[in-house]
C-alpha positions in Angstrom: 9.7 -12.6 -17.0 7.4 -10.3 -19.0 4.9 -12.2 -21.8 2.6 -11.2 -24.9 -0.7 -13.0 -24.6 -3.6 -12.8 -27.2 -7.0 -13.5 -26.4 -9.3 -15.1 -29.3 -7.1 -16.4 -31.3 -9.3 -18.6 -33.9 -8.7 -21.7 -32.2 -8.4 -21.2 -28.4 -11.2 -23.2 -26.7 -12.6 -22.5 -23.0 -10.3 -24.9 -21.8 -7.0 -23.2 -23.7 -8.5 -20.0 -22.1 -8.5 -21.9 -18.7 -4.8 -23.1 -18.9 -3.6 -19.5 -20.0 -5.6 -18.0 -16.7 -4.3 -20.9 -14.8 -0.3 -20.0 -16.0 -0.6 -16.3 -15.6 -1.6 -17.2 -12.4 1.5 -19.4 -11.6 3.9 -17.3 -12.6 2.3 -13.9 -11.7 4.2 -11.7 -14.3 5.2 -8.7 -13.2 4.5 -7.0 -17.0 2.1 -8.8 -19.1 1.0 -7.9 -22.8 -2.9 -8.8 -23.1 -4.1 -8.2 -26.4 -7.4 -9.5 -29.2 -6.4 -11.4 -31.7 -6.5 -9.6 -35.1 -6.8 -11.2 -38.4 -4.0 -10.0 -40.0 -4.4 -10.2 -44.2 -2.6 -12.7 -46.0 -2.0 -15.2 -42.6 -4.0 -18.7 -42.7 -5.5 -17.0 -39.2 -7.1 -15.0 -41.3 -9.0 -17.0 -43.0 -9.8 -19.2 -40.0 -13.6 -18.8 -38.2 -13.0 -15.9 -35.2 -14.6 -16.7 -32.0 -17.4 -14.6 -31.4 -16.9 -10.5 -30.3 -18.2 -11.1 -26.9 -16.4 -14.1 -25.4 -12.5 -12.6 -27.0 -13.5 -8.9 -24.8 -15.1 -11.1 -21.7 -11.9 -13.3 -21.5 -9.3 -10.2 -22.2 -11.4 -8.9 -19.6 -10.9 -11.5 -17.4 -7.0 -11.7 -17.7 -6.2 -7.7 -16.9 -8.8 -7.9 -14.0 -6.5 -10.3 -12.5 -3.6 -9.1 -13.9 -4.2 -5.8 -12.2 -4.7 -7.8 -8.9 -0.5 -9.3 -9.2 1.7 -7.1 -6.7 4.8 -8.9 -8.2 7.1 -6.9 -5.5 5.0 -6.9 -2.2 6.7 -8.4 0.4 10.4 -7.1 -0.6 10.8 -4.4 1.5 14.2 -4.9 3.6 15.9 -6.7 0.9 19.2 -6.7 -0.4 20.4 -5.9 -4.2 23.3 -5.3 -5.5 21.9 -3.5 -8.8 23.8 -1.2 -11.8 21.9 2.1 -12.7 21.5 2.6 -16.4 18.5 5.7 -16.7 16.5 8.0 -15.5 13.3 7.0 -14.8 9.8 8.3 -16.7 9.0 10.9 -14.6 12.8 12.4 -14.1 12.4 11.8 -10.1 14.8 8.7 -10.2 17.0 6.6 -11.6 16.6 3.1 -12.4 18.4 -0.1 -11.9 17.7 -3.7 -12.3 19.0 -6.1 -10.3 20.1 -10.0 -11.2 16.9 -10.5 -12.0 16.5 -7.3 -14.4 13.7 -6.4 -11.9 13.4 -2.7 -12.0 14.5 -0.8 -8.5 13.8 2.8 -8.3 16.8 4.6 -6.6 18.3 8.0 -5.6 18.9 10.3 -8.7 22.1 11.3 -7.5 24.5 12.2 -10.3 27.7 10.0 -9.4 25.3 6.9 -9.2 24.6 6.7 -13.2 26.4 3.1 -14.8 27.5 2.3 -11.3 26.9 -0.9 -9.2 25.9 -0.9 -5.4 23.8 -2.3 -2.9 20.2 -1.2 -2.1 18.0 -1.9 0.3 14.1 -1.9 -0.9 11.9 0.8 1.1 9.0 0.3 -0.3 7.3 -1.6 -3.9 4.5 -0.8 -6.6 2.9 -2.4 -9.4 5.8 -1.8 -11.3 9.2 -1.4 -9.8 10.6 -1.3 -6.1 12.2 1.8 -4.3 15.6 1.4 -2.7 17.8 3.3 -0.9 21.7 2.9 -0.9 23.4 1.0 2.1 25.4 3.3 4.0 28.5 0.7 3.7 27.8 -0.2 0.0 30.8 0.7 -2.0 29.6 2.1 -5.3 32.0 0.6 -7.8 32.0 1.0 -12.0 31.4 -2.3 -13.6 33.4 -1.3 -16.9 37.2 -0.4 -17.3 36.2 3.4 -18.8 33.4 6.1 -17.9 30.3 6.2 -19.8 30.2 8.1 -22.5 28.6 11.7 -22.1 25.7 12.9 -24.2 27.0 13.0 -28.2 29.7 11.3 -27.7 31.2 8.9 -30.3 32.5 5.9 -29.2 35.7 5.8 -30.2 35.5 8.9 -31.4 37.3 10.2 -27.9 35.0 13.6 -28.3 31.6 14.7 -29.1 30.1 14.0 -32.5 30.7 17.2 -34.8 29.6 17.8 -38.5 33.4 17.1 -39.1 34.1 13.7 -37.6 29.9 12.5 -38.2 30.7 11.3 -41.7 
């Protein structure tokens, strides 16, 4: 579960503050959104009193110190996913795949693995994502009927896109 939270909005009290803390806290989010509430022109928020400067940057404060304290994956490592790969990861060293959970698992960037299923055991976890490494006796299967499509292909289309069939 990922959430957007906004700190200061005109209304929130200590106490509505408190519960926030208290449910990111509960549910330690593995992404989480922080941001100050801006009065955006022509909202009734924006004509409502803002809470002062200081107590909106001390609380926003408050939730991404904590929030940079979750470690939503610790404690996975040896665990078993079946997960589909569906991209290449930010820095090109991996692909990603989510599991049943859509949690993100880091995993060999080896080329017959893209838009296939298979079971991973994790290695080792971040803030972020977990690392997993395919079981030896997994059987890599496709989940759809055809092959994903290559780069500029049309679907459809049965080739790549061309200034001729693009209309």
């Amino acid at each position: 579960i990922i959430t957007d939270i906004i700190c200061g909005f005109p209304t929130e009290t200590d106490e509505d503050f408190q519960e926030t803390m208290e449910l990111v806290k509960r549910h330690n989010f593995p992404s989480l959104f922080i941001n100050q509430f801006f009065p955006r022109p022509g909202t009734p928020a924006a004509k409502m009193k803002r809470i002062s400067t200081q107590i909106v940057k001390s609380r926003t404060r408050e939730l991404s110190e904590y929030f940079q304290t979750v470690k939503p994956y610790e404690g996975r490592e040896g665990k078993i996913y079946s997960v589909l790969v569906t991209e290449t990861s930010h820095d090109g060293n991996y692909y990603v795949a989510h599991n049943e959970f859509y949690e993100q698992v880091l995993v060999p960037k080896l080329p017959e693995l893209m838009g296939k299923m298979f079971k991973v055991r994790v290695v080792s976890t971040s803030k972020f994502s977990m690392i997993g490494e395919l079981i030896d006796d997994s059987q890599v299967i496709r989940p759809s009927l055809a092959d994903a499509l290559q780069l500029g292909q049309v679907s459809g289309g049965g080739g790549k896109e061309t200034p001729e069939n693009s209309a």
